[in-house]
N, C-alpha and C positions, 0 to 999 in steps of 0.2 A: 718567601718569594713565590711561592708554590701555588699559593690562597689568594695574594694580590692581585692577577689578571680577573675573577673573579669576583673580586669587592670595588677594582675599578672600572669594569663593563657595568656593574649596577648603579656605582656613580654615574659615569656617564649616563644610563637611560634613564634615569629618576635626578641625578642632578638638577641645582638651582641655578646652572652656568647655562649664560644663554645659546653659548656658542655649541654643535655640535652634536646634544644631546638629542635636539629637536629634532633632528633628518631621522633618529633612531624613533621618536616617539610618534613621526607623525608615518614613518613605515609601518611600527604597531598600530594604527589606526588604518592604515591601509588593508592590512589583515585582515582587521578586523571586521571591516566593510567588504572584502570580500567573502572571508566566512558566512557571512550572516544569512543570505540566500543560499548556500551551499545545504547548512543545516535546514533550515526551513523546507527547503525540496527535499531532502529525505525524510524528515518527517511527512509531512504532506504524502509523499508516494509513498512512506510504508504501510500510512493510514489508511490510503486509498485500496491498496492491493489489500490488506489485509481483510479490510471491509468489506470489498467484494468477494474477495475470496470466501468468508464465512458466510455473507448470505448465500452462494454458491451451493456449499456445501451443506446450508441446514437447512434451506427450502428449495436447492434443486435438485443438482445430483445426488446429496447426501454423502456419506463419508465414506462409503461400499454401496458397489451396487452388485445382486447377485442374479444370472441368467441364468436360466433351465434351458437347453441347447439342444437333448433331445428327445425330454418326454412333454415337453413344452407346460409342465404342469407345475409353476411356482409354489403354491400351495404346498408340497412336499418338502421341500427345501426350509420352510417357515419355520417350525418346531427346533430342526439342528442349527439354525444359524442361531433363532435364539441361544439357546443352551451353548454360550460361550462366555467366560469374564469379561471379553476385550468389550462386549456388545452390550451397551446400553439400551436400544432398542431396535425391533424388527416391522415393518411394513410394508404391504402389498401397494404395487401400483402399475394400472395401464395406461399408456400414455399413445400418444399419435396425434393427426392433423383434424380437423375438422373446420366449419364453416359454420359461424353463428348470423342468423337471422334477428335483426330486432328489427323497433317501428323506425329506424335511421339510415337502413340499407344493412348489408352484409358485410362481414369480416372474418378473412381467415384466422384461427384461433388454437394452441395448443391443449387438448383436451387433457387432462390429467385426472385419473380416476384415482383417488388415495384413500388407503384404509382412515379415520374420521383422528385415530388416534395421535396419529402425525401429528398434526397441527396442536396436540395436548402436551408434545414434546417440550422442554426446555429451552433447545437450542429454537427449535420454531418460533417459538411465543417470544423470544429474546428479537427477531427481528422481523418479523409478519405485525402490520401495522394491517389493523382494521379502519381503513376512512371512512365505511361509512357502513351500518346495518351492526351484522354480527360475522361471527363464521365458525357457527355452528349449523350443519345440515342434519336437517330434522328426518327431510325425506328424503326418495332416490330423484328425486324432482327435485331437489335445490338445486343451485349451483354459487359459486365465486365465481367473482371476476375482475382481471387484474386493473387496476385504475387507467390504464391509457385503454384499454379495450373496451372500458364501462365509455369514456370520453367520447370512442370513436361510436360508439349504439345509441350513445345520448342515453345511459341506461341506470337507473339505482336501484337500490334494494325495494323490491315488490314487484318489478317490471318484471312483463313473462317474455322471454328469448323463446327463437327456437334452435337449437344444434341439429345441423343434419350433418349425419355420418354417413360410413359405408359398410353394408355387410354381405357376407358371400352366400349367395343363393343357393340350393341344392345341384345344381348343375354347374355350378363353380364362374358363374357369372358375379358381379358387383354390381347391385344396386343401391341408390343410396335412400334414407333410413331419416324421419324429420320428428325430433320428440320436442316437447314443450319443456319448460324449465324455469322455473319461477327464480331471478335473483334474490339472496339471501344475506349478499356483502359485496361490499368494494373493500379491495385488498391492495396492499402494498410494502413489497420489501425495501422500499428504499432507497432501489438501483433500477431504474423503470426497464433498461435494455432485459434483466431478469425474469420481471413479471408482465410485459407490455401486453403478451398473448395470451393468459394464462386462463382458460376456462375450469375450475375445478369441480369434479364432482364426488362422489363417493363409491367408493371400488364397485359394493353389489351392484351402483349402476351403471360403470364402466362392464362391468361385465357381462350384463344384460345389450348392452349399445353397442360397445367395441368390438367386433371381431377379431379373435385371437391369431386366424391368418394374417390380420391389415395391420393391427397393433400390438406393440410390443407389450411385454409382460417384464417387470421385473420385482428384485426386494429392496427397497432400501434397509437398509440398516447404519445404526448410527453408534462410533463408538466414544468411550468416556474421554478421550482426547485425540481429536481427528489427526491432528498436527503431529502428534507421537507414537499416536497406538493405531493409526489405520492401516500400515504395511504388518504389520503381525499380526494383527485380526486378518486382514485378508489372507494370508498364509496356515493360520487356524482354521478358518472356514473353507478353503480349498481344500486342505485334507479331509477336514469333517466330513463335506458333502462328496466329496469322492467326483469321478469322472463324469463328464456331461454337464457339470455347471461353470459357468465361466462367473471368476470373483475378481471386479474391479474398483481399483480407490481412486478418490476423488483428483489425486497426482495423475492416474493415467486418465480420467475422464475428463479432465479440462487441462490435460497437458498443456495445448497450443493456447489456450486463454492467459494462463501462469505463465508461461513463458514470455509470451509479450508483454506481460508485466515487469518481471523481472526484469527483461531487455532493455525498455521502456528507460526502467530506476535506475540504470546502469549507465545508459547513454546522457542521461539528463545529470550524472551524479559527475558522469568523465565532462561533459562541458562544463559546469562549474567547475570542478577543479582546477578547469584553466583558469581562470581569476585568481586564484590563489598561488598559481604560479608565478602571474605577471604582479603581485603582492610581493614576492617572494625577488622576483628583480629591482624591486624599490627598495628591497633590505640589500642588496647588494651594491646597489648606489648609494644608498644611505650611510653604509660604513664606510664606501670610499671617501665620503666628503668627511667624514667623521672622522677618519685618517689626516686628512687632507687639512682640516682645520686643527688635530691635536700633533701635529709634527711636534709639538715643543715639548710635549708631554713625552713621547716617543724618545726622544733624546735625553731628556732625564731618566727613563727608564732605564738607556742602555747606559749611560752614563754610569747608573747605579748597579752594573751588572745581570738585567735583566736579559737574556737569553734571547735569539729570533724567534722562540718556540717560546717564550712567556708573550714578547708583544704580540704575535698571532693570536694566542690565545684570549689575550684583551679584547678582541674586534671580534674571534668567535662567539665566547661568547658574552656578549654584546648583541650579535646576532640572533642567539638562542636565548636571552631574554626579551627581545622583539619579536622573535618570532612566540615566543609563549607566553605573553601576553597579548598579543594580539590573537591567537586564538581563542585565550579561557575568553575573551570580552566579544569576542563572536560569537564563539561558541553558546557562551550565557543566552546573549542577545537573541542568537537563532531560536534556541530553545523556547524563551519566551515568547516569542513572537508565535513557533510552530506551536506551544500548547496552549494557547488562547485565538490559532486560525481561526476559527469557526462562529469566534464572538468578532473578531475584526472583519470578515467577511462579511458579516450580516450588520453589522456598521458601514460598511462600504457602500452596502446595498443599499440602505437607508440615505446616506447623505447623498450618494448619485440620485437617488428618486426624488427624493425633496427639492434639489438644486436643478435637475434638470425637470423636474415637474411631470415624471411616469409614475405610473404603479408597474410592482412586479414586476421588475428586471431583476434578473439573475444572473449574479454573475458566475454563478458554476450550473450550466445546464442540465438537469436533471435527467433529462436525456443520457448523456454521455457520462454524469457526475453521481458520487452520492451526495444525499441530501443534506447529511451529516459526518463529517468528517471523524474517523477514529482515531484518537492520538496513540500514536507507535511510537515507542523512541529505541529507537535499535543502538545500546549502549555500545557497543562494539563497535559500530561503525562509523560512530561520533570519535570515540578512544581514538579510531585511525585514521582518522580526519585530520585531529590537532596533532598526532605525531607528524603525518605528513606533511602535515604546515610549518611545523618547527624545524624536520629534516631540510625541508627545500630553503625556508630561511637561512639556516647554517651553511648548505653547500654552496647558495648562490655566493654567501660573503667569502667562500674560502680563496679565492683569488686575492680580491683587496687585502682580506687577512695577510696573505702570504707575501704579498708588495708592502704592504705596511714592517712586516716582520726584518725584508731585505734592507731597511732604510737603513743607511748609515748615520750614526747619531755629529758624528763631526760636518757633513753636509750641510746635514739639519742647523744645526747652532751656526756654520757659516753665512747660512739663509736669511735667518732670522734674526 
């Protein structure tokens, strides 16, 4: 009797009997059409957040950043930060505002002076897309420039810009400073908000240009797994380099970016969930009518000595095999769909164009999107997704379960 509530909930939601079965099977399907957006959003936003997160940190901030606070002389610093395990690689850069001139008008632009070998890096080369030239700076007259900033000068490789800066005069005034600058590349990470401003040049000639009062100085450094090892590198290199330097990782430097990421994945992950709860009240209904149409079965059981705590258990779980297959078949579904986004998007894009007769509509604006989506699939949160889908199915029916279980089987048979 023990094994029986169990082999007859599976009847029931796989049975050939018309009656019954079907409110269980078409609740698993309710499930399952709620799941299926559930997983797709997480995928999608872990893809997203991750994506930007690593262009972030391997062609902006980097994975540490190190300040000289008060001999203002980076260059010293360079040598000890190398000479650590955690640190794959060390480089100089000065960064600040500047204003570039070409033959299209003027644009404010972020100057970025970086040692050349940066961009030789791994992590670089994995997401710095060359559109169009090269980027390699031959001389301290090159420069890059980020694709919407080339867009707004009307500008490509060979055009000569000019950057005017500012630098501090012997009397401690600010005057500003106009060099020529031959483009050498269009550049693009991927994520335009990242690189929209980005004028690069090469340190000697940030350092020649930049004024150390107006612009900041820092090291990037990059270590063998930013995601693991950047809080313990950073803790290495703060002792290393001892007082006066200040060591930060890419967590504290784009705290508020990552955070609203996160917040973001969380609020979009709690409104789905609701779907799956109001899934979760059609398994509750579904076993009432399931009760409700197997009254006769119900009476046989008790008849046969079957216990209020064995029929219960028929309709639990009954429950809990609706609710878990309706998730693994969301679940599946989501997944497929979230690791093939990026081909159905670009299909999408395609038949709107055709049918409605544009070119170039986008439906993830590069602007605000990446160009390319990264599949994440965060097993973990998948795992508790369908448990929670399975729990909410089971509690919801525990009511009906427990009305079903009160039924008197002489009632019953007097009814029927």
């Amino acid at each position: 009797m023990k094994s029986a509530p169990f082999f007859i909930a599976l009847r029931y939601l796989w049975g050939r009997a018309k009656e019954g079965g079907r409110y269980l099977r078409g609740a698993a399907a309710g499930i399952a059409l709620s799941l299926v957006p559930i997983i797709v959003t997480l995928v999608v936003a872990d893809g997203m957040i991750r994506g930007i997160t690593d262009r972030y940190i391997e062609l902006g901030t980097s994975h540490i950043q190190v300040y000289d606070f008060l001999e203002d002389d980076i260059d010293a610093g360079l040598a000890a930060a190398r000479d650590d395990g955690f640190v794959r690689g060390v480089w100089r850069e000065r960064q600040g505002l500047g204003i570039i001139v070409g033959s299209h008008g003027r644009v404010g632009a972020t100057v970025r002076a970086v040692d050349p070998a940066f961009w030789d890096d791994p992590g670089s080369r994995a997401f710095l897309k060359v559109v169009s030239g090269g980027v390699v700076l031959e001389t301290n007259r090159d420069a890059l420039l980020g694709e919407a900033l080339a867009e707004s000068l009307n500008a490509e490789p060979g055009s000569i810009i000019r950057l005017m800066t500012v630098r501090v005069n012997e009397d401690g005034s600010n005057i500003p400073r106009l060099t020529l600058f031959t483009v050498k590349g269009i550049i693009s990470s991927g994520y335009r908000e990242l690189d929209s401003l980005w004028c690069i040049i090469n340190y000697d000639a940030g350092s020649e240009l930049l004024s150390p009062e107006l612009y900041r100085s820092f090291l990037l450094v990059k270590t063998n797994d930013p995601h693991r090892d950047a809080d313990t590198a950073a803790l290495r290199l703060s002792a290393r380099l001892g007082p006066g330097y200040g060591v930060y990782t890419w967590k504290q430097l784009e705290r508020s970016l990552y955070s609203s990421f996160r917040s973001t994945r969380q609020m979009l992950i709690f409104i789905m969930a609701i779907l799956v709860l109001v899934a979760a009240v059609n398994v509750s209904s579904a076993t009432s009518m399931l009760a409700i149409e197997r009254q006769r079965d119900i009476a046989v059981l008790k008849t046969c000595g079957a216990s209020p705590g064995n029929t219960r258990a028929v309709f639990l779980w009954g429950s809990f095999f609706t609710g878990l297959a309706g998730a693994l078949a969301g679940g599946a579904a989501g997944l497929l769909i979230g690791v093939f986004i990026n081909q159905i998007i670009r299909g999408l894009e395609a038949l709107i164009n055709a049918v409605a007769g544009i070119r170039g509509l986008r439906l993830l604006d590069p602007e605000y999107y990446l160009e390319e989506i990264p599949i994440v699939i965060d097993w973990i949160t998948v795992l508790a997704i369908v448990l929670f889908t399975i729990g909410c199915s089971v509690f919801a029916s525990w009511l009906p379960a427990r009305r079903a279980g009160k039924l008197k089987p002489l009632e019953i048979l007097r009814r029927v």
